[in-house]
N, C-alpha and C positions, 0 to 999 in steps of 0.2 A: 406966382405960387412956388412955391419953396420946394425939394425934395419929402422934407420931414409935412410940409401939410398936405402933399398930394398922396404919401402913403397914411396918413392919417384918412383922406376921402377914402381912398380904397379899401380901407380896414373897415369903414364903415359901412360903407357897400355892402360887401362881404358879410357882415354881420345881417345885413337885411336882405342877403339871399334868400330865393322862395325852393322848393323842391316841389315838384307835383308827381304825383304818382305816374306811373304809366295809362292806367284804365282813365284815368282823369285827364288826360294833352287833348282830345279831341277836343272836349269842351271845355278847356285853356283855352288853347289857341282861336277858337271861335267865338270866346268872349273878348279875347284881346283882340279881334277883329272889328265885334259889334261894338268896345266901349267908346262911341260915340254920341254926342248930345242927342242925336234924332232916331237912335236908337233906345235914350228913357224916359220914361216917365218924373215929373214930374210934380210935387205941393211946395207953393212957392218957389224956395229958391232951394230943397231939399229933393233929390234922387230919390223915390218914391220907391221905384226897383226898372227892371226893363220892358220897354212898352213890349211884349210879347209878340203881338201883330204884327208890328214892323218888321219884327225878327224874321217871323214866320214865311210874311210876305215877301221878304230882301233870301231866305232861304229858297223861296220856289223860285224867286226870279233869277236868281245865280245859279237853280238846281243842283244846290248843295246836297249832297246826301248826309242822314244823318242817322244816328237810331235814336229812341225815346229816350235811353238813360241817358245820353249825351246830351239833349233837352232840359233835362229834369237836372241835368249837374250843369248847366249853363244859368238856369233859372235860380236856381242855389246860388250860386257865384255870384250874380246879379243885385242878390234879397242881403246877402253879407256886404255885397260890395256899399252898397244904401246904404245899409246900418250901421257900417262902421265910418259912414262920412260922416252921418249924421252923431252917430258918440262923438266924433273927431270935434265934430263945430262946438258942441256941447261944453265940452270942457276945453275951448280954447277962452 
């Protein structure tokens, strides 16, 4: 790979940087933890959203602490994460 096409990857990296708020890193980072296959749900071969339970379960058994908005903005992350795979296959 050349100079000119490795700062060409970077540039485009770069360009699909994520920013996350601060009040929002808990349940970042906790969903980047959970996105794993046996952490979702499910139809066919389409992410349904996050099996929740598992979640819940793999949180008491680690004794993660967490509060409820961080929950509810994990569960969000999850519902987006699904639907945008699913537009994604749609219009491939």
């Amino acid at each position: 790979m050349s100079p000119a096409d490795i700062a060409k990857e970077i540039g485009e990296i770069e360009e699909q940087a994520l920013e996350v708020a601060p009040e929002n890193m808990t349940a970042f980072y906790w969903f980047a933890e959970v996105d794993a296959d046996d952490f979702w749900k499910y139809v066919g071969t389409y992410r349904s959203g996050l099996d929740v339970q598992t979640i819940l379960l793999d949180a008491s058994t680690t004794k993660r602490a967490f509060e409820p908005d961080d929950y509810i903005k994990l569960k969000l992350l999850g519902r987006f994460v699904a639907t945008a795979e699913r537009e994604a296959m749609k219009n491939e």
